[in-house]
C-alpha positions in Angstrom: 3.7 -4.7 9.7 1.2 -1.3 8.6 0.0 -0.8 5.5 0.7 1.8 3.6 -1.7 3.4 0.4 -0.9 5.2 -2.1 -2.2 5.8 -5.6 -1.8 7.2 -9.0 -4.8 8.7 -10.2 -4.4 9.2 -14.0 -3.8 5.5 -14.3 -6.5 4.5 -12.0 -4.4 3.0 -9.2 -4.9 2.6 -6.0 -2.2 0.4 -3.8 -1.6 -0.9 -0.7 2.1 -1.9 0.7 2.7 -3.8 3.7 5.8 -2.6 5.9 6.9 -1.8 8.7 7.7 1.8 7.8 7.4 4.6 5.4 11.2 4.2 4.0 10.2 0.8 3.5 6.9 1.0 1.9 8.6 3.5 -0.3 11.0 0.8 -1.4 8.5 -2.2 -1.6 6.8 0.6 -4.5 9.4 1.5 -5.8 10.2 -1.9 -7.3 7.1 -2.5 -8.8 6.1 1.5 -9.4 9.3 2.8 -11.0 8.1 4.4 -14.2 4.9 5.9 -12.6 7.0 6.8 -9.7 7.1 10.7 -10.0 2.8 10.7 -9.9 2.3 8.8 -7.0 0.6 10.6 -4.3 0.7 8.7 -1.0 -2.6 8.4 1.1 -1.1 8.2 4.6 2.8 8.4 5.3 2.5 7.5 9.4 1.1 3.9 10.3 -2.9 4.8 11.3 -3.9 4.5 14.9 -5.2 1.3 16.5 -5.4 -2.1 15.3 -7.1 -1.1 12.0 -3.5 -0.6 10.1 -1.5 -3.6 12.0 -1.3 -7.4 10.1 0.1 -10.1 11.4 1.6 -11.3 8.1 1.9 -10.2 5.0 -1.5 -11.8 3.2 -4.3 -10.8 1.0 -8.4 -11.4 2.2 -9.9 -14.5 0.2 -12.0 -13.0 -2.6 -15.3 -15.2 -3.3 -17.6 -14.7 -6.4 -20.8 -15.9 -6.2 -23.7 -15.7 -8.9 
């Protein structure tokens, strides 16, 4: 899987989508996206290069809050 970014900047968005292509990002958006859908400007449309783009599974990093 890549992930894909994209964001809507006069709602101060800024989204990642994990798939394994552009059509699919584009879907996986679209389902959550759909009335902003026409302002989304999309960040890169090819996977990137390397390692840096690729995951293994389809998670989210641990967020810790310390005080």
């Amino acid at each position: 899987m890549h992930r894909f970014y994209f964001q809507v900047l006069d709602a101060n968005i800024f989204e990642c989508v994990f798939a394994n292509s552009f059509l699919e990002a584009k879907q996986k958006a679209l389902t959550e996206y759909a009335p902003l859908w026409n302002r989304i400007q999309w960040i890169n449309t090819k996977p990137l290069s390397g390692d840096q783009n690729s995951v293994t599974q389809d998670t989210t990093l641990p967020v810790t809050i310390s005080s």
